[in-house]
C-alpha positions as CSV (number, residue, x, y, z in Angstrom):
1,X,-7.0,18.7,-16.9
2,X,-4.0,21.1,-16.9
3,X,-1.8,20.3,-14.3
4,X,1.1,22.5,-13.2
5,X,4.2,21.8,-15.2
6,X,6.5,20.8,-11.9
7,X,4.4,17.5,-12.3
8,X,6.0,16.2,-15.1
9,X,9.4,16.3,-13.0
10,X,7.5,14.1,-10.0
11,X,9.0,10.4,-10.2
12,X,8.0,7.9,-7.9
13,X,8.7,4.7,-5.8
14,X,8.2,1.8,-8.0
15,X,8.4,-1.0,-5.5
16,X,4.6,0.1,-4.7
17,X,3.9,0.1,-8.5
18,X,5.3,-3.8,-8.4
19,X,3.1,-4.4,-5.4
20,X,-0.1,-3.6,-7.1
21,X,1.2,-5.5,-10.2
22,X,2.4,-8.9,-8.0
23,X,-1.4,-8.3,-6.0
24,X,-3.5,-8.6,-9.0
25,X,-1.3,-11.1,-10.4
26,X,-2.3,-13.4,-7.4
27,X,-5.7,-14.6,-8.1
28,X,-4.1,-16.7,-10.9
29,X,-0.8,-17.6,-9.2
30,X,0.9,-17.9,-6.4
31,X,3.6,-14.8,-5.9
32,X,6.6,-14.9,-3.5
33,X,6.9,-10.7,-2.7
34,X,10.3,-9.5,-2.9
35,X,9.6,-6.5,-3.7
36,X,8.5,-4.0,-0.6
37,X,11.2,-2.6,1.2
38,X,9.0,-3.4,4.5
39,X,10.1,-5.9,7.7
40,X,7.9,-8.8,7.8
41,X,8.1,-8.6,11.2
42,X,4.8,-7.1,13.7
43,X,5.9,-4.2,15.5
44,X,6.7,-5.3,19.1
45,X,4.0,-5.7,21.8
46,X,5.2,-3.0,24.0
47,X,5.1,-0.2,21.2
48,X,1.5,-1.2,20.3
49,X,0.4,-1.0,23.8
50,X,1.9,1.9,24.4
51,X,-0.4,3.6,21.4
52,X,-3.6,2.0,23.0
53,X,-2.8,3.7,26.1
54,X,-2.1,7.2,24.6
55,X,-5.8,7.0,22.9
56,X,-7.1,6.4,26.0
57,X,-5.6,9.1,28.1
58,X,-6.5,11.7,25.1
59,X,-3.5,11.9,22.7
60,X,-6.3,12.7,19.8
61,X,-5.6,16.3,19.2
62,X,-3.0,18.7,17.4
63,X,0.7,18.6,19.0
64,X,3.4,21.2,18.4
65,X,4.6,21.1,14.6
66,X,8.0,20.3,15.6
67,X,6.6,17.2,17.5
68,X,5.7,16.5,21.5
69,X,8.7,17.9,23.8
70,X,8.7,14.2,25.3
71,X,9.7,12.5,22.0
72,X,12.0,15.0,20.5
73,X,14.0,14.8,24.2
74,X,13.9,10.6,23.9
75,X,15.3,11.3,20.0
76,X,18.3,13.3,20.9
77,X,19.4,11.0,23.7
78,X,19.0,7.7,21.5
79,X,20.6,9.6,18.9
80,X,23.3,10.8,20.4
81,X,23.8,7.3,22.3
82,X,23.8,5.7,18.7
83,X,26.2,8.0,16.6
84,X,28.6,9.1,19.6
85,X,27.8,12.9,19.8
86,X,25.9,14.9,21.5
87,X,22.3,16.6,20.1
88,X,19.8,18.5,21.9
89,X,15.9,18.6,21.6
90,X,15.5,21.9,19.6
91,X,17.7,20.1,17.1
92,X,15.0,17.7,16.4
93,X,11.9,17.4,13.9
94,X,9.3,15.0,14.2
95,X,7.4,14.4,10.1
96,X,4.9,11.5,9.1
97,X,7.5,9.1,7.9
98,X,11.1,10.1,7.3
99,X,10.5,11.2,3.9
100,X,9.3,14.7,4.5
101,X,12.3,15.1,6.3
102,X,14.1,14.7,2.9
103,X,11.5,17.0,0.8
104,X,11.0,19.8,3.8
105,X,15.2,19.8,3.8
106,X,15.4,20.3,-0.2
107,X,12.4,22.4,-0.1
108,X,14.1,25.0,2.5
109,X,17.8,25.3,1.4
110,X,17.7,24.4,-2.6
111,X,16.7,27.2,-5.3
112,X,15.9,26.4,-9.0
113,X,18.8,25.9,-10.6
114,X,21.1,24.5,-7.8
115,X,22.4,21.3,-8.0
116,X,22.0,18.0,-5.3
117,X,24.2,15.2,-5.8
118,X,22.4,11.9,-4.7
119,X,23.2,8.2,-4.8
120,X,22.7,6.3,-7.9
121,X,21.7,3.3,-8.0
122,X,19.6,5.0,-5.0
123,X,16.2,5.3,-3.6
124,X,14.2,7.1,-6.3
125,X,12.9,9.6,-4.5
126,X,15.7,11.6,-4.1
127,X,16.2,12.1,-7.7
128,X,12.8,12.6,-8.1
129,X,12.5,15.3,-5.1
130,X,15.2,17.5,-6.7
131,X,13.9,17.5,-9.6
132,X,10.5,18.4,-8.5
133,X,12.0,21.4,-6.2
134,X,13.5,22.2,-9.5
135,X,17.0,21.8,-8.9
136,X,19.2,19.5,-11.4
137,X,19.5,15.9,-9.7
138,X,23.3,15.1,-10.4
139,X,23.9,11.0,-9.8
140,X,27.4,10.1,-8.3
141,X,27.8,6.0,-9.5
142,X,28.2,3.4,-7.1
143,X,30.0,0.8,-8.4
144,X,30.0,-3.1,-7.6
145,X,33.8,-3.6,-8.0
146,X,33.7,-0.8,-4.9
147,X,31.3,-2.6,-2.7
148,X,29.0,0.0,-3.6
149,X,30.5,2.5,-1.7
150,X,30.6,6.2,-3.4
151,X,34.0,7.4,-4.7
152,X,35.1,9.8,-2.7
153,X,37.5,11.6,-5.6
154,X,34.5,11.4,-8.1
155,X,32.5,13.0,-5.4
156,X,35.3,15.9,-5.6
157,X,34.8,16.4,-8.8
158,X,31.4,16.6,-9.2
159,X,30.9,19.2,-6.8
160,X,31.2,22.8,-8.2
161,X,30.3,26.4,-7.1
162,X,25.9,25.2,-8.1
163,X,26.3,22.5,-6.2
164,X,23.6,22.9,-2.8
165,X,24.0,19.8,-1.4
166,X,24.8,16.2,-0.7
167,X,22.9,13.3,0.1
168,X,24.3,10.0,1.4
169,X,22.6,7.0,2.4
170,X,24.2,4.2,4.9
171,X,23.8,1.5,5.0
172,X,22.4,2.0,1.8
173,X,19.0,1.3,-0.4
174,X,19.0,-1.2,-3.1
175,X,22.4,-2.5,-2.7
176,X,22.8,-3.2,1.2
177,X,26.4,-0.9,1.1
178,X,27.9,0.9,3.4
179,X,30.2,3.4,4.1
180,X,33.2,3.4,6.4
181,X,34.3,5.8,8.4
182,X,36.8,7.1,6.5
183,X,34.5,7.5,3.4
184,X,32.1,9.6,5.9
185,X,35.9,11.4,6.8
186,X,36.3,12.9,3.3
187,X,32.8,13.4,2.1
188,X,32.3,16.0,5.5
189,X,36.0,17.4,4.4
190,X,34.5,18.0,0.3
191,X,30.8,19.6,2.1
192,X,33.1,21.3,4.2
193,X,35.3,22.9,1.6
194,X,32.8,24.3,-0.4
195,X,30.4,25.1,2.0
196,X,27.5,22.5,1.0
197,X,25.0,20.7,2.7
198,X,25.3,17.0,3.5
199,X,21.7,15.0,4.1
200,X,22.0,12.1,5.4
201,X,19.7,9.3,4.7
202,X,20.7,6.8,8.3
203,X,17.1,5.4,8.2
204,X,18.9,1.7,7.9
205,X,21.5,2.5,10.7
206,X,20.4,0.0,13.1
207,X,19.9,-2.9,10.6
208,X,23.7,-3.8,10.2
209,X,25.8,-7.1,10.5
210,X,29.3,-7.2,10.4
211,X,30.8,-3.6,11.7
212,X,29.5,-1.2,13.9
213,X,27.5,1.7,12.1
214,X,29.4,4.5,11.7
215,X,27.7,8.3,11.1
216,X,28.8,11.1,9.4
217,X,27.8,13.3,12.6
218,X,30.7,12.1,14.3
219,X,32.8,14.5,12.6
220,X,31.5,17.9,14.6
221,X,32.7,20.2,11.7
222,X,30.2,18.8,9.5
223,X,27.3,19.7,12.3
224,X,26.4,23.2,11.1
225,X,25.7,21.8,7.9
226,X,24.6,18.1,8.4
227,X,21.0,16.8,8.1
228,X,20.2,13.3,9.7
229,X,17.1,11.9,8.5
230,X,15.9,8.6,10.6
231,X,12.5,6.9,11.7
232,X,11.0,4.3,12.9
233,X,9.7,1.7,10.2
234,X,12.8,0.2,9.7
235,X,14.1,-0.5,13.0
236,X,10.8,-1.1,14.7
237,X,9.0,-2.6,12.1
238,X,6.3,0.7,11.9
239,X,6.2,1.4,8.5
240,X,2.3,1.9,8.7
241,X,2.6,4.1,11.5
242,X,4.1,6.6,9.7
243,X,6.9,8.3,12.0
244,X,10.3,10.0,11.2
245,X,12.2,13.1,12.0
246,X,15.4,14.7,11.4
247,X,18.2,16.1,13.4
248,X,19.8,19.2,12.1
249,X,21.0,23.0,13.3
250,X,18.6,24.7,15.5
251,X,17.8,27.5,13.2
252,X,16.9,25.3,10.2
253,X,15.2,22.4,12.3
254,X,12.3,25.8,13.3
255,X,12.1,26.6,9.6
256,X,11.1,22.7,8.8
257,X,8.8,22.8,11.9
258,X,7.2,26.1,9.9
259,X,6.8,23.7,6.7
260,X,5.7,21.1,8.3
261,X,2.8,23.3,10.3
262,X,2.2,24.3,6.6
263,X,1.6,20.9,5.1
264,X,0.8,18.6,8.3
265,X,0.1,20.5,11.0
266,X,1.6,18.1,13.4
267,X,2.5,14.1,13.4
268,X,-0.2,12.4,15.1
269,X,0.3,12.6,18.8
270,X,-0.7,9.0,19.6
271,X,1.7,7.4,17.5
272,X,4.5,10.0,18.4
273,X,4.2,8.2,22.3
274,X,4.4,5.1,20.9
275,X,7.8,5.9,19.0
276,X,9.1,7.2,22.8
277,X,8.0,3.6,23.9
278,X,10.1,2.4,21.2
279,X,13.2,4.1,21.8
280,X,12.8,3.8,25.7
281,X,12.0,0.1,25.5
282,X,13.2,-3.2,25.3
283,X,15.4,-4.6,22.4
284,X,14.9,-8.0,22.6
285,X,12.6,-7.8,19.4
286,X,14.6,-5.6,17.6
287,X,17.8,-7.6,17.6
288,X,15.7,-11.4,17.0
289,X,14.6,-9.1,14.0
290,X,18.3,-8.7,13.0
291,X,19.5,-11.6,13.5
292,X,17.0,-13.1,11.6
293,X,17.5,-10.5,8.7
294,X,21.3,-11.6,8.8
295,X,20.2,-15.5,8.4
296,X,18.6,-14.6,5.4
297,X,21.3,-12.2,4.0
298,X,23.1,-15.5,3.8
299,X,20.7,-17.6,2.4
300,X,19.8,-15.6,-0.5
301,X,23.4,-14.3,-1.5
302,X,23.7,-18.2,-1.5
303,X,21.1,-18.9,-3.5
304,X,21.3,-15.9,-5.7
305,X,25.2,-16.9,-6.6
306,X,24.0,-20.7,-7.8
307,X,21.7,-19.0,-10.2
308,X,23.3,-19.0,-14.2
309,X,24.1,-15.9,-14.7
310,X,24.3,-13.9,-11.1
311,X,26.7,-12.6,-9.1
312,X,25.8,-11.1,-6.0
313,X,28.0,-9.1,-3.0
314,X,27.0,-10.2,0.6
315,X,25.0,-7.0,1.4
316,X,26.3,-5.3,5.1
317,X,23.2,-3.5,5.7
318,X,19.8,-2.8,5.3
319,X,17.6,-6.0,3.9
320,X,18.0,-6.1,0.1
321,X,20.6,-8.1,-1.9
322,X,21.6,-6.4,-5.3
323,X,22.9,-9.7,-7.5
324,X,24.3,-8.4,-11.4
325,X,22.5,-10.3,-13.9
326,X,24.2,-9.5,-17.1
327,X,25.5,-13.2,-16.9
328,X,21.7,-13.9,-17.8
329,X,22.5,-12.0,-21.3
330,X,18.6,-10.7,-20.3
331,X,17.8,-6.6,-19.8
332,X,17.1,-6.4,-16.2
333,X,13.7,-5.3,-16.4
334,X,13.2,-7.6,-19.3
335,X,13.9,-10.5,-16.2
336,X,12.2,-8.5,-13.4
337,X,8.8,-8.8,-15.6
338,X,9.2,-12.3,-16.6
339,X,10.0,-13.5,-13.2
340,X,6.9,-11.9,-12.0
341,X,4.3,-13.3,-15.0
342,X,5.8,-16.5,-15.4
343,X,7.2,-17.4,-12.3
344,X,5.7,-15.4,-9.6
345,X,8.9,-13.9,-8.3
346,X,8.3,-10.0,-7.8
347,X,11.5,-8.3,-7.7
348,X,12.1,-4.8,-8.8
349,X,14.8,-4.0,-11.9
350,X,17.9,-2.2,-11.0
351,X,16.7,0.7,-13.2
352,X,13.5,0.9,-10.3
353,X,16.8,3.3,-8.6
354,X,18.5,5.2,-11.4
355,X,20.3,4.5,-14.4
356,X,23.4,3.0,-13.0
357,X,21.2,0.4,-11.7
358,X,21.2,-1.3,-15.2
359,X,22.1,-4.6,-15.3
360,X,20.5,-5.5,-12.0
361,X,18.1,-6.5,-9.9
362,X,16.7,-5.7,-6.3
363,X,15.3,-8.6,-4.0
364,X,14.2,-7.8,-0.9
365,X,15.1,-10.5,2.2
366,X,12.5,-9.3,4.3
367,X,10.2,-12.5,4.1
368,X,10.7,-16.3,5.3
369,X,13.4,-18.1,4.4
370,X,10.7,-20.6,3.3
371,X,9.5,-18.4,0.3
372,X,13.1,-17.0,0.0
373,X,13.8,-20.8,-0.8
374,X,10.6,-20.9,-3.1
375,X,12.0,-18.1,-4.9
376,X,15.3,-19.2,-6.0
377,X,13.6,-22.4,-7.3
378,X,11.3,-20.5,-9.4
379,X,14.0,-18.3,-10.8
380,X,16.2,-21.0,-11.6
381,X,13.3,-22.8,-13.2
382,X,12.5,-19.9,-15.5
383,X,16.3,-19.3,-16.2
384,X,17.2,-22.4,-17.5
385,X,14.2,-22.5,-19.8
């Protein structure tokens, strides 16, 4: 088989890869799953129901590509409500997930050759949708002794006249960092100054604990050239129903509704109700969710400080905790396979999200404080063998 040659540049999301791994591993042992970036949690009553119903009054067939007029009216409200600006419907693009917002957005605006800067340690699909859209992925470091915030004067320098865009990600995926408002102050003042586009990955924006979230949309200047991408499975717990959009210029937001009519056709109608029921409902799920996330954000730091070897930041968003292991004197994806086949601990490596991630290790929080507990026991076991 002779496959086009772009498919050699296609990377991919290795916390499914440990999934499969940890699975099969589980009809000889038992496995605590740390791996999945995915909320334990069901999605709430009201959201569900709210599906049933739209199968039952018809919500079965094709909708407009940019998704139903309903939703996309419900998006820019909550939006605007959340990040403290004002949007309007014909901003907004409803996609299967958030991540075709992300490829649909590199896919329109980035030519062969250009440049992206992206995160690093970072979710692994950026890197590996640049490069597939071939464009050159440029990382930008975050660094522990920074809280894992980007460096804003690195970020200066990294941009030159190739350079297409930017892509941020707060709070942030695998270390749980986040930026402040001034960090979001300067990186709209660098886009600004040389014209580039800024995409920003908020998909975490409601699962923060100890300051308010702050968006990079709040700085108007940056609108014309500004990309939010958000969703559902985080917040609501819908990571099966498949449901994201993004907010961006008017002009640009038709374009992705013509590549999403290209690829998808439309996000399925039924589910796209049930996202308005989650954004019109009640919250009283969503924050027990938090809270409970935050309960177990100090738990496992906890733990994951005791072990020999670790040190780990108290993350401020999201649900992962990023502990440095080179304490352990191990390769970190040495560790992540041994705590997997000997002691049934899936965790993904640091390197799962880009080179800069050597040296640690991703757990995911989003499971009982029960297994979290189980865990640590196991990894201390296996690291003081």
């Amino acid at each position: 088989m002779r496959l086009a040659q772009r498919m050699c540049r296609l990377g991919t999301e290795t916390a499914f890869d440990c999934l499969r791994r940890a699975k099969a591993l589980e009809c000889k042992m038992e496995v605590v799953h740390l791996e999945i970036g995915e909320p334990d949690f069901d999605t709430p009553k009201h959201i569900r129901e709210a599906a049933k119903r739209a199968l039952d009054q018809g919500f079965t067939h094709y909708g407009p590509s940019p998704g139903l007029p309903e939703l996309r009216e419900t998006i820019a409200e909550y939006a605007a409500k959340l990040r403290g600006v004002k949007f309007t419907p014909e901003q907004v693009v409803v996609t299967p997930g958030a991540k075709p917002i992300m490829s649909f957005a590199i896919m329109a605006l980035v030519e062969p050759g250009d440049e992206v800067i992206y995160p690093n340690p970072g979710f692994p699909i950026y890197e590996s949708m640049i490069e597939f859209m071939g464009a050159k992925a440029v990382p930008i470091r975050l660094r522990m002794e920074n809280n894992f915030r980007l460096d804003t004067e690195e970020l200066a320098a990294l941009v030159n006249p190739r350079t297409k865009m930017i892509i941020i990600n707060s709070p942030q995926n695998p270390t749980g960092g986040v930026l402040t408002r001034e960090d979001l102050r300067q990186i709209a003042e660098v886009a600004l100054k040389h014209d580039v586009w800024v995409l920003a990955d908020e998909i975490y924006s409601e699962i923060i604990y100890d300051a308010r979230f702050e968006s990079i949309a709040q700085f108007p200047k940056i609108h014309p050239r500004l990309i939010i991408l958000d969703g559902f499975s985080k917040t609501f717990a819908m990571t099966g129903w498949r449901l994201g959009y993004g907010i961006m210029p008017t002009a640009l937001a038709e374009k992705l509704a013509r590549i999403e009519t290209n690829i998808n056709s439309c996000t399925a109608t039924f589910i796209q109700i049930a996202g308005s029921a989650a954004l019109k409902g009640p919250r009283d799920e969503v924050d027990r969710m938090v809270a409970e996330f935050r309960r177990r954000r100090d738990f496992i730091v906890e733990g994951l400080n005791k072990l020999p070897g670790f040190r780990c930041l108290k993350p401020a968003g999201a649900f992962y905790a990023f502990p440095n292991i080179e304490g352990t004197g191990m390769d970190c994806e040495v560790l992540a396979n041994r705590l997997l086949e000997e002691a049934g601990v899936a965790v993904l490596a640091g390197t799962c999200f880009g080179k800069f991630g050597d040296g640690y290790l991703r757990f995911s929080y989003a499971n009982s404080i029960e297994n979290i507990a189980k865990a640590l026991a196991k990894a201390e076991k296996l690291l003081k063998k």
